[in-house]
N, C-alpha and C positions, 0 to 999 in steps of 0.2 A: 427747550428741545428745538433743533435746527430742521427746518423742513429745505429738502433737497428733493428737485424736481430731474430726473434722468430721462433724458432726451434719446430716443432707441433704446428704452427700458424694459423692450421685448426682445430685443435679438440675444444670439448667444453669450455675449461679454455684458452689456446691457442689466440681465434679467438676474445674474450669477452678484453684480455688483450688487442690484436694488437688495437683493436677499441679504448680502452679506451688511448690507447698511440698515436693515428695518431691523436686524438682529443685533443692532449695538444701539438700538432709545433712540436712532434719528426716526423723524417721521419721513417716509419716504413716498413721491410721487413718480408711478411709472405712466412715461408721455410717449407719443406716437405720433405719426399720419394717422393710421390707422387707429379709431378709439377703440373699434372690438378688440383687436389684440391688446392696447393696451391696458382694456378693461378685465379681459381675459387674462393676463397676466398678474395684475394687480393685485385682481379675485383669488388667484395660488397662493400669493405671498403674502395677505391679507392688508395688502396697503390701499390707495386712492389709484384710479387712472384720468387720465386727462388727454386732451386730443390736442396736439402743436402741429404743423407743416413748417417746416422751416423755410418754402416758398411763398407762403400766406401769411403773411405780418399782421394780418386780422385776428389770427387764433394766439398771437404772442402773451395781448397784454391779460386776455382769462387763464390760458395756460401757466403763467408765473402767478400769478395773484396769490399773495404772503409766502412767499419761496426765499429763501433765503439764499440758496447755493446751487448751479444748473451742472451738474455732470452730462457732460457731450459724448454720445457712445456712436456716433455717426460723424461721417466725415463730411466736412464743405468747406466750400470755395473763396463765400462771400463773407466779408465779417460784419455784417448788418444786425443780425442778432446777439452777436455779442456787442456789440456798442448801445442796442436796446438795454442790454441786461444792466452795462455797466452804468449805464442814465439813469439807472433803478437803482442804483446801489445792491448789485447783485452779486453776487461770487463767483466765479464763473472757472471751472476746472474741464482741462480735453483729454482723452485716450488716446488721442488720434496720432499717427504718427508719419503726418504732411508738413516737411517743412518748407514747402510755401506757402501754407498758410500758416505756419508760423511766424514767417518772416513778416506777415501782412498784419499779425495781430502787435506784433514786435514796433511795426511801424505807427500805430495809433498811438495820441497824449496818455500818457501816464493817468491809470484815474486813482482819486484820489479817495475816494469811497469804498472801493470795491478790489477783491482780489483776482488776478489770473493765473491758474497754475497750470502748466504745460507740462510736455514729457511726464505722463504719468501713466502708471503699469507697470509693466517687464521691458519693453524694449522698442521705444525707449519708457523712463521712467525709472525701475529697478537700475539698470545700466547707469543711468547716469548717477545716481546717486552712491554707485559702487565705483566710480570711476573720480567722483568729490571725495569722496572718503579715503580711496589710495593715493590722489591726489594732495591730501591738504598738508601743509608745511613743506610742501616741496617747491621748488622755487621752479620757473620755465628756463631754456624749452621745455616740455613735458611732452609726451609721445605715449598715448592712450592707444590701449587695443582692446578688442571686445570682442569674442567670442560667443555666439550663442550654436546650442544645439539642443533640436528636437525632436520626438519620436513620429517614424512615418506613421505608427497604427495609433497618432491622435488626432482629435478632430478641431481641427485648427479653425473651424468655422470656415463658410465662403465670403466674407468679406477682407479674414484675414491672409487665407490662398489665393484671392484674385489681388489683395495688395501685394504679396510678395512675388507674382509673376511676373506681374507688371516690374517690378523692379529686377526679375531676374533678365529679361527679353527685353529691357530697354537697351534702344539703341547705341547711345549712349554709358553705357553702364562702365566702370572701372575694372579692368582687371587686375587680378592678383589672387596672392594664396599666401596663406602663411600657419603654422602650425602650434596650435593651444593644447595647454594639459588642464583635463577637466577632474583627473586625481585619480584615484581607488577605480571606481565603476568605468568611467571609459578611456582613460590612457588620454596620451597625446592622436589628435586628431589634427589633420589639413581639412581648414574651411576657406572659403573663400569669399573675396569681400564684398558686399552687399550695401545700398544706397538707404540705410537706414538715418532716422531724422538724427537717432542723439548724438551721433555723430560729430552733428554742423553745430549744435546746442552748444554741446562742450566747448567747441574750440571757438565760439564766439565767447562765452561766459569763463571760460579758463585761463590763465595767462600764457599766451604766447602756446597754446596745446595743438598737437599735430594729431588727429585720432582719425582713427577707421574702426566697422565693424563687419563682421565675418561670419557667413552665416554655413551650416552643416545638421547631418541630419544623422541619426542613431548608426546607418549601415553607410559604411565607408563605401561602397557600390554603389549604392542610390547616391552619394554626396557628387562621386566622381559623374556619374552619368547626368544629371540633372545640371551641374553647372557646363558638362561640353555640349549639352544639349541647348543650353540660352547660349552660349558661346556660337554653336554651330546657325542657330535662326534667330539670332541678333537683331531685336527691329519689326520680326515677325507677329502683329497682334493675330493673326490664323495659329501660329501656335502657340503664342500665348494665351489664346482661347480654350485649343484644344489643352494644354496644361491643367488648366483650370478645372476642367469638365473633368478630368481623367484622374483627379489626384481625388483619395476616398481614404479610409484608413482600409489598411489592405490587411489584417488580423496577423502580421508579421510585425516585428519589430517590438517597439516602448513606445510610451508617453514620456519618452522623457521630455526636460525642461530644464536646461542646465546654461547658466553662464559662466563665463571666466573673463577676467580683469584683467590688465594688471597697466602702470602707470611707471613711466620710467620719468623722472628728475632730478635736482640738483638738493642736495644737501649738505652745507659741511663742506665746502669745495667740490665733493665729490659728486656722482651720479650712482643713484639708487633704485629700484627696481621694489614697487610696491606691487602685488597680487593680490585676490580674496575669490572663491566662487562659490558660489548659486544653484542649489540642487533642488529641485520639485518634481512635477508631476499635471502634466495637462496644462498647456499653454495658456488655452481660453479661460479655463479656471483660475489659474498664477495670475495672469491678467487682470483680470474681475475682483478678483481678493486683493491684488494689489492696490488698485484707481481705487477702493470703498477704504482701503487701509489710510493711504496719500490723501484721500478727500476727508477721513476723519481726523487727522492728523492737523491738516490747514485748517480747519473749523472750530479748531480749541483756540489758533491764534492767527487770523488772517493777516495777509502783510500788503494792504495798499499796492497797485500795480501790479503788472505783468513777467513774468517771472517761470524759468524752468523749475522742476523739481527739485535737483540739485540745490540751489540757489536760495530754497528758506527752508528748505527741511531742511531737521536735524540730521544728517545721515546717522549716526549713530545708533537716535530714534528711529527710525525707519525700518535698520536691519534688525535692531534688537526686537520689535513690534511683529517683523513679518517673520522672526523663530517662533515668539511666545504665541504667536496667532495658530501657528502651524503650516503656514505660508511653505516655506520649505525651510531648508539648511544651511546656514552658511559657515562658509572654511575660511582662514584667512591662512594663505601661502607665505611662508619660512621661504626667501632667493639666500 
């Protein structure tokens, strides 16, 4: 039995994970700053809690003691902790979806003990490994698009609405628009494009791939308002504040949770136009059940180094896992 220590194993993606993992034989530890909540937490699921600070390298080496694999449900900066882990011969899997710090963990020696798996979840994570899967035998250039959308009346948690403000009201931010068909339930939709990690993932680890992703939301009104609204205060952290504070589920709309794909390249002389898409339900949830799905998946066969999702899972394995799981739905698109 693999014991897995979950670093923010109380917050909302965190807490969904530790459950979905004590519920398949691992033995699970939920870890914190805080030991009440973690302890409080723990106590629900009936697992262990433990107290980490990821700022006090003093609590590192009790908090791992016989841990085999650390799922990171919290974002940072420094990769100090993870180079503790991997000195341990530790596992070490992230939700996170910073790719500058992935480019930082990217940049460390290869270890040779121990596995790292990035882009793991929905998005990135799911995405990319639907984007390897439409992707494979197809030769470059390749030109990945990614489409997500989800429902205003779910609760995206606040860690995962102050990431996506931030990215909608950066200064910086790319414009564009383009139009995905997510099938039967919502038609073709215009999303627009979004500084998401798996992005940059793919087209490092992809041959010669040129990808973007595109983000929208259940009501075509709230999609169009909400990006002339980062458009219009470009830059502004005062209203990327007030976004933040203001976005609730509003008892209107879905939870939906839906991606779409598709992967255009070379086959056969010709160029070929692959698709598949991703039906669920409650973001944070998809999430959670995803990273415990991706983390039990790596722990049957860990692969030495540092590594996106894509890149040692099975896709195959992955989506046929996350049907049989109940995870959601997936279509694969006839062009």
């Amino acid at each position: 039995m693999s014991t897995i220590l979950i670093v923010g194993g109380y917050g909302a993606v965190g807490r969904l994970a530790a459950g979905d993992l004590a519920s398949r034989a691992h033995r699970v530890v939920v870890a914190g700053r805080r030991l009440d909540a973690a302890t409080a937490a723990a106590a629900e699921l009936g697992v262990e809690g433990r107290r980490i600070d990821l700022d006090e390298p003093t609590t590192w080496q009790e908090a791992c003691e016989d841990v085999d694999l650390v799922l990171m449900c919290m974002d940072q900066r420094e990769t100090a902790f993870v180079e503790f882990l991997l000195g341990r011969a530790i596992h070490y899997v992230d939700i996170a979806a910073n790719d500058d710090f992935f480019l930082s963990l990217e940049a460390l020696p290869a270890p040779r003990r121990s596995g790292v798996l990035l882009s793991v979840g929905l998005a990135p994570g799911l995405t990319n490994v639907m984007a390897a899967s439409c992707a494979a035998g197809l030769r470059g250039p390749l030109d990945v698009g990614i489409g997500l959308l989800f429902g205003l009346n779910d609760d995206h948690g606040r860690a995962g609405v102050e990431w996506t403000a931030s990215k909608l009201f950066a200064a910086d931010r790319k414009p564009g628009s383009t139009i995905f068909d997510f099938g039967r339930d919502w038609g073709t939709r215009r999303l627009h494009r979004l500084d998401f990690s798996d992005q940059h993932a793919l087209m490092r680890t992809l041959p010669q791939a040129r990808a973007a992703t595109y983000l929208g939301f259940d009501s075509r009104l709230a999609t169009s308002l909400v990006f002339a609204l980062a458009g219009r205060f470009a830059g502004s952290r005062l209203a990327r504040d007030f976004a933040v504070a203001a976005f609730r589920p509003i008892g209107l709309g879905t939870r939906a949770c839906d991606i779409s794909v598709s992967v255009t390249g070379g086959l056969e002389g010709r160029r070929v136009t692959r698709a598949m898409r991703f039906h669920a339900s409650g973001e944070s949830a998809t999430t959670a059940r995803l990273a415990a799905l991706m983390t039990s998946i790596f722990l049957e066969d860990p692969v030495p180094g540092i590594w996106h999702s894509h890149q040692v899972l099975d896709p195959a394995t992955v989506l046929a896992e996350a049907e049989r799981r109940g995870i959601g739905t997936l279509e694969t698109v006839a062009l």
